[in-house]
C-alpha positions as CSV (number, residue, x, y, z in Angstrom):
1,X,12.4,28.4,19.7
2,X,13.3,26.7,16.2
3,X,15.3,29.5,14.5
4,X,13.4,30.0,10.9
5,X,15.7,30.3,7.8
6,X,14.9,32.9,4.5
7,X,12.2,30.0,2.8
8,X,10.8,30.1,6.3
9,X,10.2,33.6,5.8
10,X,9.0,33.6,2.5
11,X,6.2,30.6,3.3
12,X,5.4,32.6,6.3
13,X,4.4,35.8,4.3
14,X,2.6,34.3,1.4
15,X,-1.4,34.1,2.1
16,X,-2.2,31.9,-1.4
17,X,0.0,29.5,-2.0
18,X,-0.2,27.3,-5.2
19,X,1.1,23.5,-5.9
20,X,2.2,21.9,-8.5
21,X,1.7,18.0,-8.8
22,X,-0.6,18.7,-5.4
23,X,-2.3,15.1,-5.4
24,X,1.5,13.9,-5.5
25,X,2.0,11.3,-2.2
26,X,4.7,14.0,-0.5
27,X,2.4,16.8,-1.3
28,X,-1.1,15.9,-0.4
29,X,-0.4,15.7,3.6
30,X,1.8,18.9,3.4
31,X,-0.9,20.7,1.3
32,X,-3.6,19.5,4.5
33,X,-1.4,20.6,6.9
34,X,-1.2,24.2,5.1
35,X,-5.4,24.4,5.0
36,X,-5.3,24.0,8.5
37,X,-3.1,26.5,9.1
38,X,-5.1,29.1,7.6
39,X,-3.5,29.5,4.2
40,X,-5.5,29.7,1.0
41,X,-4.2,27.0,-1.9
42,X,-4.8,26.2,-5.3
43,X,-2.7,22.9,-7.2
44,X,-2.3,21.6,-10.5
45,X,-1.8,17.4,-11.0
46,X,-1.9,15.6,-14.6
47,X,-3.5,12.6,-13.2
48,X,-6.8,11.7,-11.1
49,X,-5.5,10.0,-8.5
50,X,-7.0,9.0,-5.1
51,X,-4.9,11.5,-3.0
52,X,-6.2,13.8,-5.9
53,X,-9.9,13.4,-4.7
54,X,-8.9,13.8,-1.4
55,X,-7.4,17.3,-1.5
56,X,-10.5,17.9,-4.1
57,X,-12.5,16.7,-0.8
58,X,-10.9,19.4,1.1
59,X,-12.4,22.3,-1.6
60,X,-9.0,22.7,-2.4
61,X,-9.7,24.3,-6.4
62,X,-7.6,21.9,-8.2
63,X,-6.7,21.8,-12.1
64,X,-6.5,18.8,-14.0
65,X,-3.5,19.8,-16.1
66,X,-0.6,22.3,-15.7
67,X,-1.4,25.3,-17.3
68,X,0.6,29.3,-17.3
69,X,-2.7,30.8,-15.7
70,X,-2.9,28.3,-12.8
71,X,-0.2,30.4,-10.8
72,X,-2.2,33.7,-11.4
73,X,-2.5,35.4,-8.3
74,X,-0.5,33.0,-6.1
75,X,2.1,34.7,-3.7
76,X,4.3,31.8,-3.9
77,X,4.8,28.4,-6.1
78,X,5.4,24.7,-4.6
79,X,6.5,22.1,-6.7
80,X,7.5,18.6,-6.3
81,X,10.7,17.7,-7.3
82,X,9.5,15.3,-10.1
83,X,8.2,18.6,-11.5
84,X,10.4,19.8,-14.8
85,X,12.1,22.6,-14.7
86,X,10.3,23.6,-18.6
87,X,7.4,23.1,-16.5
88,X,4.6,26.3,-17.9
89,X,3.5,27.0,-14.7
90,X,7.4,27.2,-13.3
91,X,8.1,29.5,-16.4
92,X,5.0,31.1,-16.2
93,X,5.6,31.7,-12.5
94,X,9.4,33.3,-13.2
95,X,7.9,35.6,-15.6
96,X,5.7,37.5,-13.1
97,X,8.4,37.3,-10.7
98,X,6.6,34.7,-8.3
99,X,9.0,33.0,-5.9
100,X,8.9,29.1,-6.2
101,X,9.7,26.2,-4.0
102,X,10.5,22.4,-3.8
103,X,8.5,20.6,-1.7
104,X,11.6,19.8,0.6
105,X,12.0,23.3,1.9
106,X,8.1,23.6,2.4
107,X,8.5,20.2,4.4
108,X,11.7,22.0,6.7
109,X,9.3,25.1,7.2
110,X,6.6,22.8,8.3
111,X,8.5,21.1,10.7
112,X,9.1,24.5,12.3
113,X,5.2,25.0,12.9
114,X,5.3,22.3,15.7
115,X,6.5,21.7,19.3
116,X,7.0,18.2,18.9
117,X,8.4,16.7,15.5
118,X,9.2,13.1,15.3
119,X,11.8,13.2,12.3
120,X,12.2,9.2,11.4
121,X,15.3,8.6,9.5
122,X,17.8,5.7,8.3
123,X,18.2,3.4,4.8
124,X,15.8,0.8,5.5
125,X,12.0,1.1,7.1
126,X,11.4,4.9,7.5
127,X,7.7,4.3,6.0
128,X,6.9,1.5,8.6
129,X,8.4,2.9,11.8
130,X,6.7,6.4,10.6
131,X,3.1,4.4,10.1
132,X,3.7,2.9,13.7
133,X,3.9,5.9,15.6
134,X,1.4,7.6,13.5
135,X,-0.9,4.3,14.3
136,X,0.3,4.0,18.1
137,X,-0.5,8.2,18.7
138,X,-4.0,7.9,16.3
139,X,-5.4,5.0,18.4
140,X,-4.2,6.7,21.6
141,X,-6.5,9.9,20.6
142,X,-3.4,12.3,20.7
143,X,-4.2,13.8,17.3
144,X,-1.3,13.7,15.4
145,X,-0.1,14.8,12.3
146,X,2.2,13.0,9.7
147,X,3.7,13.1,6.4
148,X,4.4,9.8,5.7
149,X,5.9,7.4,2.8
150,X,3.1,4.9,2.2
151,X,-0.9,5.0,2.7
152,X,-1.5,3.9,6.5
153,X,-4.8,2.4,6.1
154,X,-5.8,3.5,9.3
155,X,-5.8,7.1,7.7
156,X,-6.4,5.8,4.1
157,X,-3.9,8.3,3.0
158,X,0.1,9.5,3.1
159,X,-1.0,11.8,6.2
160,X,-2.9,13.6,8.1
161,X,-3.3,16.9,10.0
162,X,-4.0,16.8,13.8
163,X,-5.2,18.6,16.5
164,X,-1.7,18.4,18.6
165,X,2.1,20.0,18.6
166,X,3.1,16.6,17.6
167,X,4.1,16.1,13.8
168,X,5.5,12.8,12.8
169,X,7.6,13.0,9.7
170,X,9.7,10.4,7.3
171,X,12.9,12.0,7.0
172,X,14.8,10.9,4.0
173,X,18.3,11.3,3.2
174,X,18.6,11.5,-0.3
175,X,20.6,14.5,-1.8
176,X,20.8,15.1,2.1
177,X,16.8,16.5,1.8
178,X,16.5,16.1,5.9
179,X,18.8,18.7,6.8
180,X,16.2,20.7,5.4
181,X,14.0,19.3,8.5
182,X,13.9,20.7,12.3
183,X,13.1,17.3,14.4
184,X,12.3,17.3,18.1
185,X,12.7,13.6,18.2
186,X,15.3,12.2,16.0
187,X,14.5,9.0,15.2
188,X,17.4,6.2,13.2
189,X,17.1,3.4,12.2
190,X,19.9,1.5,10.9
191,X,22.2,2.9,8.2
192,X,23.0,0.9,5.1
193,X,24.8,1.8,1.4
194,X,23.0,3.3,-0.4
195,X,22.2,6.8,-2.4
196,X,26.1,6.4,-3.2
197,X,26.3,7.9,-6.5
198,X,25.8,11.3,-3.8
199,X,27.6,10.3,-0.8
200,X,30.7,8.9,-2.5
201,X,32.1,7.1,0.9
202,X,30.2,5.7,3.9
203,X,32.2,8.1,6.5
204,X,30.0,11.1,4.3
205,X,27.1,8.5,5.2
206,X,27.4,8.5,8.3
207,X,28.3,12.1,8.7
208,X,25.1,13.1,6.9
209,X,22.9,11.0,9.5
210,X,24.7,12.0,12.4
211,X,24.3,15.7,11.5
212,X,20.7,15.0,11.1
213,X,19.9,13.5,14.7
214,X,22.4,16.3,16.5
215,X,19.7,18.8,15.1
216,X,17.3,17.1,17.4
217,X,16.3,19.4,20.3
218,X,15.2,16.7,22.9
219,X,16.7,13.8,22.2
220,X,17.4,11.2,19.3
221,X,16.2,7.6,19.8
222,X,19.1,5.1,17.9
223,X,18.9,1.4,16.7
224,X,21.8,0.3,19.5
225,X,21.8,-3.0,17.0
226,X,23.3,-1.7,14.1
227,X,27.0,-0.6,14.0
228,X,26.9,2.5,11.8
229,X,23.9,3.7,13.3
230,X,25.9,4.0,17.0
231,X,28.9,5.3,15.0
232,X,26.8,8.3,14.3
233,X,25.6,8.4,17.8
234,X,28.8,8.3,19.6
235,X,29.8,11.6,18.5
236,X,26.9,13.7,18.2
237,X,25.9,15.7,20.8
238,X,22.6,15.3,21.5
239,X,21.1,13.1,24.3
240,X,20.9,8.7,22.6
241,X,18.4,6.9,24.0
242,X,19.2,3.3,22.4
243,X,16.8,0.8,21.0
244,X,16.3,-2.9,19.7
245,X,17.2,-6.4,20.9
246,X,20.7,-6.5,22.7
247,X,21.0,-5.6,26.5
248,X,22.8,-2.9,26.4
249,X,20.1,-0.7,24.7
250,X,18.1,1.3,27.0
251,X,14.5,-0.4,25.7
252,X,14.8,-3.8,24.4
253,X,12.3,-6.3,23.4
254,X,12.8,-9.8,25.3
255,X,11.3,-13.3,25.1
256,X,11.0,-13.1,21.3
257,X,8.4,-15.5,19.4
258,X,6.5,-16.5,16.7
259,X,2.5,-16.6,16.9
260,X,0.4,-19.5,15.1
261,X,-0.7,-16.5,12.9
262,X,3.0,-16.3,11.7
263,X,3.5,-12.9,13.5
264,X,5.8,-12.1,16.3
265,X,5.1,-11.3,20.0
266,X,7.6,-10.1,22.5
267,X,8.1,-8.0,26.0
268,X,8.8,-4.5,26.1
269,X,11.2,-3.5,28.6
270,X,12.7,-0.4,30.0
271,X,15.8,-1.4,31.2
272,X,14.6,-4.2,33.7
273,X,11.4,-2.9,34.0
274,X,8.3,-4.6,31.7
275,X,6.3,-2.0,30.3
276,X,4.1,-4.5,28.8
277,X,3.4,-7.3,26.0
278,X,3.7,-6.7,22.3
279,X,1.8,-8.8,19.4
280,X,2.4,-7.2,16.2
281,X,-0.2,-7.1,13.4
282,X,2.4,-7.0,10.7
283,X,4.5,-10.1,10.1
284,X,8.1,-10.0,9.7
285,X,11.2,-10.7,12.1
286,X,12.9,-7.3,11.3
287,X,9.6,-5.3,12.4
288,X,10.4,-6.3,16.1
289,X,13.2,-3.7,16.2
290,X,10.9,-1.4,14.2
291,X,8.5,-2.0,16.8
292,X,10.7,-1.1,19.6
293,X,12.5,2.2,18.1
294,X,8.6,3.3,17.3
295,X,7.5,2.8,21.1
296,X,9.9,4.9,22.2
297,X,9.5,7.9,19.9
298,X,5.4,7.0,21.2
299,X,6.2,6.7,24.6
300,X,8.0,10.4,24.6
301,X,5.3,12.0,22.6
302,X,2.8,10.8,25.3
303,X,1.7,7.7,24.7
304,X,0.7,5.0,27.3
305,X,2.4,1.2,27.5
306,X,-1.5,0.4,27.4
307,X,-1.6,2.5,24.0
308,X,1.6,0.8,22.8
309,X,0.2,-2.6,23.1
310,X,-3.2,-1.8,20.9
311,X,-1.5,0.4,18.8
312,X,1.4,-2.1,17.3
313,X,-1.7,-4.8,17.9
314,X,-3.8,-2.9,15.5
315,X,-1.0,-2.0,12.7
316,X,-1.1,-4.2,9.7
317,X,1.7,-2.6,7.9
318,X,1.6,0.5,5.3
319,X,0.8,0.5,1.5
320,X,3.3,-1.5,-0.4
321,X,5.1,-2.6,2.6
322,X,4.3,-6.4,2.2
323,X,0.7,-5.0,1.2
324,X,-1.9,-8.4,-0.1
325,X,-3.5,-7.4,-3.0
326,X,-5.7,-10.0,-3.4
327,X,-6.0,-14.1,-3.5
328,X,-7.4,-15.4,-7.0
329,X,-7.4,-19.0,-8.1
330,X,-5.3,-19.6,-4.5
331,X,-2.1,-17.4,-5.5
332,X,-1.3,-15.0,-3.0
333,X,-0.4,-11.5,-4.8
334,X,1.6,-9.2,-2.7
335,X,3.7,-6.0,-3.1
336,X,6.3,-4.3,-1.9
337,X,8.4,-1.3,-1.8
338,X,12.2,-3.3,-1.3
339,X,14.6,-1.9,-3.9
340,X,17.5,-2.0,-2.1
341,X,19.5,-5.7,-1.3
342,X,19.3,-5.1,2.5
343,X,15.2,-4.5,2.2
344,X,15.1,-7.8,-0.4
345,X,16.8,-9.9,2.0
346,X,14.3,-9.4,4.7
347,X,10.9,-9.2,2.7
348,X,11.8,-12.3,1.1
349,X,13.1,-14.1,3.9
350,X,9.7,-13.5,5.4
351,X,8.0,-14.4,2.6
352,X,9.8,-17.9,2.6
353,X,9.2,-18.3,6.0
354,X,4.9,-17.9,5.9
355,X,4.2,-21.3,4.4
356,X,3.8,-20.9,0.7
357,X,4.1,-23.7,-1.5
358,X,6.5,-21.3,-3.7
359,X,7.9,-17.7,-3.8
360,X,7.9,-15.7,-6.9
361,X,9.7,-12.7,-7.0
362,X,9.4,-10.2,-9.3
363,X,11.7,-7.2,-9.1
364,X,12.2,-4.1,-11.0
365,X,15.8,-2.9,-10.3
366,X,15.9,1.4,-10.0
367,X,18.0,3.5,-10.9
368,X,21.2,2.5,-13.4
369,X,24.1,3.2,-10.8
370,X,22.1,1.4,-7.8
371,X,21.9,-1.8,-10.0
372,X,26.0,-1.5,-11.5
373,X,27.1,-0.7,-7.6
374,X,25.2,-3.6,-6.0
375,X,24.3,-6.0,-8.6
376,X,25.8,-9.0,-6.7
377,X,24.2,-8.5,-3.5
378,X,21.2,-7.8,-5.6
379,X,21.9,-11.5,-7.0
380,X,22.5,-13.2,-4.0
381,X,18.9,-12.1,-2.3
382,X,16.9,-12.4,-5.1
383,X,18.2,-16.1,-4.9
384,X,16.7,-16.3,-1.8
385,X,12.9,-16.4,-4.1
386,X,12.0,-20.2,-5.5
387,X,11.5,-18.2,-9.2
388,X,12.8,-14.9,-10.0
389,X,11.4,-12.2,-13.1
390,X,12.8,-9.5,-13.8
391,X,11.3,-6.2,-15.2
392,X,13.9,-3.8,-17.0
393,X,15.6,-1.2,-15.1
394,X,13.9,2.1,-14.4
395,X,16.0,4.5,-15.2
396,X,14.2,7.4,-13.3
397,X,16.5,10.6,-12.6
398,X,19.2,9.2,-14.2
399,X,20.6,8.3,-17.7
400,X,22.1,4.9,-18.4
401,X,25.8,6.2,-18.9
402,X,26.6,2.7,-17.3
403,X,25.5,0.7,-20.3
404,X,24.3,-1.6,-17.5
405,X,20.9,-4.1,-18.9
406,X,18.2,-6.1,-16.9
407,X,20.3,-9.9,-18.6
408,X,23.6,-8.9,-16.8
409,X,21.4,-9.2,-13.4
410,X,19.2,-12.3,-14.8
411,X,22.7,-14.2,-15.7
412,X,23.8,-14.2,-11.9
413,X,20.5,-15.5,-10.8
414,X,19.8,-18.9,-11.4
415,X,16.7,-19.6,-13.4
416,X,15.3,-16.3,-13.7
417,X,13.9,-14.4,-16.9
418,X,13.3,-11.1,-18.0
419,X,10.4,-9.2,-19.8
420,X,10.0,-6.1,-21.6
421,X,6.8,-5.1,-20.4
422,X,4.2,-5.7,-17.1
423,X,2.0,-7.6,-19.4
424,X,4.5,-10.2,-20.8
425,X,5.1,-10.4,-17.0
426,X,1.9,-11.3,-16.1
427,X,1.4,-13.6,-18.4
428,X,4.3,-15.2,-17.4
429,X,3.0,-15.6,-14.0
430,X,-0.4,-16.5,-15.1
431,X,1.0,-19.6,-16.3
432,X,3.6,-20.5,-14.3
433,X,2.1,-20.2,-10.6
434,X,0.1,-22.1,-9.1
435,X,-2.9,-22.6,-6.1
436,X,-1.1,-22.1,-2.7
437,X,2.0,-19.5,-4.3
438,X,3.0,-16.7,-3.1
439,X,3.9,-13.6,-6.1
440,X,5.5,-10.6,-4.8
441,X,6.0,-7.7,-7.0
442,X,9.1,-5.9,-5.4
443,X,10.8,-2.1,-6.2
444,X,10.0,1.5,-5.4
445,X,9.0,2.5,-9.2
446,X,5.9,1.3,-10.7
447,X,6.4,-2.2,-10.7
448,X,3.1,-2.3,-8.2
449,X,1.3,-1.9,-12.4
450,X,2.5,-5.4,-12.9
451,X,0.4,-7.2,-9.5
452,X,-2.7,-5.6,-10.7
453,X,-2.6,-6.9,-14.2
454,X,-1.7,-10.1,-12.4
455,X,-4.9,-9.8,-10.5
456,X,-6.6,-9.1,-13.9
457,X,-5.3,-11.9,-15.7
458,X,-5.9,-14.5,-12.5
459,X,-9.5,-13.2,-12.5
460,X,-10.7,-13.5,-16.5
């Protein structure tokens, strides 16, 4: 029995429940999962988006616009935490004494509703390795649910809300949100630098994760390739079962290839034993350890080799994880979520490595501290592309106390430019790439605005 914690309490008790920013990507699955549970909701978004129409779908009553009378009659308030703290519904909601939320202690709570929670965690991947098992246990007919990071088209959404105990989750560690979370299954997947302006030193890193997967109650599947990752394993107390490519992990993948597709293929073994043959519908070298960590988290939550195999087969990758966007006049237009130099490195290295004539890559760094602390790395992959353009920093939660600009980053890389705006960027690109390209728009903010004007352009 998970023990339940005061905002356990206070979810449990409320019968209406009302969200702010509800057609958000974090809060649409969660807001599902809370339907299905019996609770009556109400939300509030700005924008019409398409997670907006789905919870609409739902006959969830939803309010274009955030308004004081929204949270009338609501036992408790959920916000997302890119909600403002001047919000008038937060303000609105403190005045009649209504007790109010972020979205990560609704997530925790949730995670305490089911027998069997697959809590995927680390720097790098979380969205992919969270898509694969939610694809693997979907095709498999077990009826998942998931809260994930991207849209898995399979789903055409962030998430969904099964029939099953089993919930798979992307854990994140920012601001140490997953300790928040009560995993079954702790899932992790390599461990990297990053979020430092919080952690301050990579021991507190490390600490952080390795308190996450000793919460596990069953058992917490590790990436026995990377060295920090088994740093946090060695001490915690919970059973390690190890994955990736080495021998000494407990489920390896052997006899590693490329397809004429581009796309790897490999055994799956369990110890010596073959549990059966992998060909991934995704491309990239790194996704065969993502492939392997996910079949295990699969393979405990009931999932056949059989359904391993179609599952992995069937997966094409989640929204903005190497995501095409479309083909016009020959040039290939991709996107992708890579904002850190580890997660650059490896989309771009595939992307070289797929037969394009040329790679452009166009990045827009986040966050101010990220691109002062790792500005070099960041200029050393980003070297990796034939052309690089650059998009100015997004500043996000932060304010640029660094004095850091967009040029310091283009004067490390060589021959790369900078723009102002997605436009000037497109037209940029629009001129200087050509039939048989490749473009990749890469960063977790809104960079994803530029590829579609791209598309625009390329299509007039």
């Amino acid at each position: 029995m998970k023990q339940l914690n005061e905002y356990d309490k206070l979810i449990d008790s409320a019968k209406k429940i009302h969200m702010i920013g509800i057609g958000g990507a974090g809060m649409c699955p969660l807001a599902e999962i809370l339907l299905k549970k019996g609770y009556e909701l109400t939300g509030s978004d700005n924008n019409q988006t398409d997670t907006l129409s789905r919870i609409q779908s739902l006959g969830i009553p939803v309010t274009l616009g955030h308004f004081p009378e929204n949270v009338h009659g609501a036992d408790l308030v959920i916000h997302s935490a890119a909600i403002m703290k001047d919000n008038p519904e937060l303000l609105e909601a403190a005045r009649l004494g209504i007790p109010t939320l972020e979205r990560s202690y609704l997530l925790g709570a949730v995670t305490r509703k089911f027998d069997n929670v697959i809590g995927v965690c680390g720097t790098h991947g979380k969205t992919t390795v969270t898509s694969m098992i939610t694809q693997i246990l979907q095709d498999a007919n077990l009826s998942p649910s998931a809260v994930i990071g991207g849209k898995l088209p399979l789903i055409g959404a962030n998430g969904i809300c099964g029939d099953s105990e089993t919930l798979v989750c992307e854990s994140c560690e920012y601001v140490d949100t997953f300790l928040k979370e009560s995993p079954d299954i702790a899932v992790l997947l390599n461990i990297d630098e990053d979020h430092m302006e919080y952690f301050k030193t990579v021991d507190r890193l490390i600490s952080s994760f390795r308190t996450f997967i000793d919460s596990a109650t069953k058992c917490a599947v590790v990436n026995g390739d990377d060295q920090r990752a088994m740093i946090a394993a060695k001490e915690a107390k919970v059973k390690i079962i190890t994955a990736g490519e080495s021998e000494n992990n407990d489920y390896r993948a052997v006899n590693i290839s490329m397809t004429k597709g581009g796309f790897y293929e490999f055994d799956l073994l369990r110890k010596d034993e073959l549990l059966t043959h992998v060909v991934l519908g995704c491309p990239g070298r790194h996704n065969v350890s993502n492939a392997v960590l996910a079949s295990v988290a699969a393979l405990l939550s009931g999932a056949t080799p059989e359904d391993i195999r179609y599952g992995l087969s069937r997966f094409g990758g989640a929204g903005r994880r190497f995501e095409i966007l479309g083909r016009p006049k020959g040039i290939t237009i991709a996107d992708d979520y890579a904002h850190h130099p580890k997660e650059l490195e490896v989309t771009l290295n595939t992307a070289k490595s797929m037969g394009f004539n040329r790679v452009f890559a166009v990045f827009q760094p986040f966050t101010f501290s990220r691109t002062v602390m790792l500005m070099d790395d960041f200029a050393r992959v980003l070297n990796i592309a034939d052309n690089v353009v650059l998009a100015q920093i997004m500043g996000s939660r932060e304010v640029n106390t660094y004095g850091v600009h967009v040029s310091e980053l283009s004067e490390k890389i060589d021959g790369s430019v900078y723009f102002d705006t997605f436009d000037e960027i497109a037209d940029h690109i629009v001129k200087e790439a050509k039939e048989g390209d490749l473009v990749i728009t890469l960063g977790c903010g809104d960079i994803y605005k530029a590829a579609k004007i791209m598309l625009k352009k390329l299509g007039e």
